[in-house]
C-alpha positions in Angstrom: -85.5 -168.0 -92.6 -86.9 -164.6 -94.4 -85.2 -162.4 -96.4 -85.7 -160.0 -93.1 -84.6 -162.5 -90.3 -81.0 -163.2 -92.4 -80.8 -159.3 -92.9 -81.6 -159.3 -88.8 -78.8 -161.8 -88.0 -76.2 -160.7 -90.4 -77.1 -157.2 -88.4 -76.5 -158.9 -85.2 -73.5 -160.3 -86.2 -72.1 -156.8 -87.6 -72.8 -155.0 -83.8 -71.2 -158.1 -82.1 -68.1 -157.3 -84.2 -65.2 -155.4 -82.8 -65.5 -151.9 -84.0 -62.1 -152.6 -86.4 -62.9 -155.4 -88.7 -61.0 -156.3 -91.9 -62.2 -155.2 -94.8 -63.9 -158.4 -96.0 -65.9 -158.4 -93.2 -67.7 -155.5 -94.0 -68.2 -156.1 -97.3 -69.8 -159.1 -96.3 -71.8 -157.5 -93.7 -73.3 -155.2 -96.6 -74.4 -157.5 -99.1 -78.0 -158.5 -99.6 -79.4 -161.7 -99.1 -79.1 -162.8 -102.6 -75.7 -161.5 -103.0 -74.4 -163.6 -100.3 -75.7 -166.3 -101.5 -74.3 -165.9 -105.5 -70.7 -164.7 -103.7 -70.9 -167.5 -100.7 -71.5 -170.1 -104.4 -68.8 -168.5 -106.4 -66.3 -168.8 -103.4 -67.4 -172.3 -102.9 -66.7 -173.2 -106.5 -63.2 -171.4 -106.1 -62.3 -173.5 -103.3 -63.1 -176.7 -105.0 -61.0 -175.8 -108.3 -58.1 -174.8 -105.3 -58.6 -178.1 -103.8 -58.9 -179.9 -107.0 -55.3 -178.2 -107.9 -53.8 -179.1 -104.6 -54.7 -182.9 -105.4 -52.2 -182.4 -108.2 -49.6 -180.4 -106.7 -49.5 -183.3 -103.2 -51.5 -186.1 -104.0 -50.3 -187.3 -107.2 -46.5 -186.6 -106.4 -46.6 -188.3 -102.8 -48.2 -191.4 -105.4 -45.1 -190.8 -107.6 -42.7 -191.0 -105.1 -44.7 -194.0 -103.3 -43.5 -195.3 -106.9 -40.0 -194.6 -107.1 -39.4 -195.9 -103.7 -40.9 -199.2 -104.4 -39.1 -199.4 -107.5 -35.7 -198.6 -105.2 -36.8 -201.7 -102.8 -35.1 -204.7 -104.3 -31.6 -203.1 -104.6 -31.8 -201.3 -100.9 -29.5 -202.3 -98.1 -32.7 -202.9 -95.9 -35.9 -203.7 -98.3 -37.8 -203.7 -95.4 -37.3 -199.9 -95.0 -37.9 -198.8 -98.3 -40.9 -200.5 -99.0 -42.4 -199.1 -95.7 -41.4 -195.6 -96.7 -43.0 -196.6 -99.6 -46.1 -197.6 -98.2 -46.3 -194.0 -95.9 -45.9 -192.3 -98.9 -48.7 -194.2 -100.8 -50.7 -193.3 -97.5 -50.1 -189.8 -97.7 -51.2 -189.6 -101.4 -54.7 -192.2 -101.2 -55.5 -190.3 -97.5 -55.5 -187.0 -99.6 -57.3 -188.5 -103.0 -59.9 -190.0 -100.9 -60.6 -187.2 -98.4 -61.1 -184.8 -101.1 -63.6 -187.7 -102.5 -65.5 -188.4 -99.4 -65.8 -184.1 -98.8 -67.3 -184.0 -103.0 -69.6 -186.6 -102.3 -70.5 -184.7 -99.3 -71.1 -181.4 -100.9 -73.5 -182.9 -103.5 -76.5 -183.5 -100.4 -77.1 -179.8 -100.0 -79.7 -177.7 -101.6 -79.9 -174.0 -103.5 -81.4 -172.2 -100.4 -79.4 -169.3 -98.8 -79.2 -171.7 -95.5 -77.6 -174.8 -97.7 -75.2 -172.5 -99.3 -74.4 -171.2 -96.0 -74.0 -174.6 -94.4 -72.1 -176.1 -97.9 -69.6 -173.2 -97.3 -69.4 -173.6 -93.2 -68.8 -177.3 -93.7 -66.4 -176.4 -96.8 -64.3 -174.1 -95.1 -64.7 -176.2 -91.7 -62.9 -179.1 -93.6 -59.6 -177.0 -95.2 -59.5 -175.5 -91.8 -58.8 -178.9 -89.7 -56.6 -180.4 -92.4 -54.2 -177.3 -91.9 -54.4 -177.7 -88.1 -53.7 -181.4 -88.4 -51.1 -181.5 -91.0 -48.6 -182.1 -89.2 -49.9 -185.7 -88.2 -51.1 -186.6 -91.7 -48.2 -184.8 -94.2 -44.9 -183.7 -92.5 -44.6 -185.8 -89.9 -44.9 -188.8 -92.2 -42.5 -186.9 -94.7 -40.1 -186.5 -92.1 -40.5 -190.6 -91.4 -40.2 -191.2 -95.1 -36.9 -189.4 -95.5 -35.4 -191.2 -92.3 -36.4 -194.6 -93.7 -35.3 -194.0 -97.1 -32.4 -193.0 -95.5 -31.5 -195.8 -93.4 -32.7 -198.4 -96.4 -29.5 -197.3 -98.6 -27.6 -197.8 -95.4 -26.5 -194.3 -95.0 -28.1 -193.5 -91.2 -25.4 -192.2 -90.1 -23.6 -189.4 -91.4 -20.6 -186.7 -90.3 -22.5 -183.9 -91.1 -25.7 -183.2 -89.4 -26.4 -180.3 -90.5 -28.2 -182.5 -93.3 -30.6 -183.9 -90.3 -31.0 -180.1 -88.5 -31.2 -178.5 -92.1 -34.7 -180.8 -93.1 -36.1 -180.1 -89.6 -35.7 -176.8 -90.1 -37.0 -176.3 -93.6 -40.3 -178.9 -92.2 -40.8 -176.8 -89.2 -40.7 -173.5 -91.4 -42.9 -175.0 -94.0 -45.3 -175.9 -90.9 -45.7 -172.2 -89.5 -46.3 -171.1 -93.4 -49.3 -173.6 -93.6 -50.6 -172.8 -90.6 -50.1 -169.2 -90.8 -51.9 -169.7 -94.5 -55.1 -172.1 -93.1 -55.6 -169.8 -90.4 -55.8 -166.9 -93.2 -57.7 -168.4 -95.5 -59.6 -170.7 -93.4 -60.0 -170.2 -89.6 -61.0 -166.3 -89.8 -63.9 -167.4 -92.3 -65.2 -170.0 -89.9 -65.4 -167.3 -87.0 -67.7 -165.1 -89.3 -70.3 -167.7 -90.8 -70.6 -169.8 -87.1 -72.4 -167.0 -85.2 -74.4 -166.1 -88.0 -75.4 -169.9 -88.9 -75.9 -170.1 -85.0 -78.8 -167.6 -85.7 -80.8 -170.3 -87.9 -81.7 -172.5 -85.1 
């Protein structure tokens, strides 16, 4: 694509907007070719430095408490259930290690052009945006299983007070709206702008 055809489909994609965008979204709208590209590369590099720093802050802690609970396996009332907490907890931590490997590898295959920058950050932001729809399958869902099991290893399933149960529900279910209100802030709204104007390539 020319300098002139992305100038004509970042054009298109400013009428097709609603007359009230964000802020962003016009400042998007008015950079040149060549700026898009150096900002669309500089956000890229951002986000990978983010996820880079989220691989510390969940990976290596779900890895540290796949530890501890394997370490808490031969004294537990039921082995059995701490070493499968364990093992979910391992999960959580290799599933995030690895899909952050498998997206780096990835991101290496594209070029310098504006349409490979375009695509890199599409496919980037495409990627952060499904593992916060999802993450309740793959993080607090298996959290929530790994605090039950640890629970029940140590023999302690049932309890008087279940406001212990209702109170770690609550705080997951809070912490899920947060990350979903967060991916589709950081995320989602991004994909919406680059599809249509990526659309305009073919």
């Amino acid at each position: 694509m020319t300098e002139e055809e992305l100038h004509d489909a970042w054009n298109r994609q400013k009428a097709a907007e609603a007359t009230g965008h964000d802020a962003t979204t016009n400042a998007l709208l008015n950079l040149t070719p060549q700026e898009l590209s150096r900002k669309v590369a500089k956000a890229h590099r951002r986000e990978q430095r983010y996820l880079a720093w989220l691989n510390v802050q969940e990976g290596l802690p779900a890895l540290g408490v796949a530890g501890f609970l394997a370490s808490q396996t031969p004294g537990a009332e039921r082995p059995w259930a701490m070493a499968l907490a364990a093992s979910i907890a391992l999960t959580i931590g290799c599933y995030l290690l690895g899909d952050s490997l498998r997206h780096h590898r990835s991101d290496t295959e594209f070029g310098d052009s504006i349409r490979d920058r375009l695509t890199q950050r599409f496919e980037q932001v495409s990627h952060r945006s499904r593992l916060f729809r999802n993450i309740a399958w793959w993080y607090f869902l298996p959290w929530a299983a790994i605090a039950a099991l640890a629970y029940y290893a140590v023999d302690q399933l049932r309890t008087d007070d279940p406001t212990v149960v209702v109170g770690f529900g609550a705080f997951l279910v809070v912490m899920y709206a947060v990350n979903r209100l967060w991916g589709w802030w950081r995320y989602d709204r991004e994909v919406s702008r680059l599809r249509p104007l990526l659309a305009d390539f073919d």
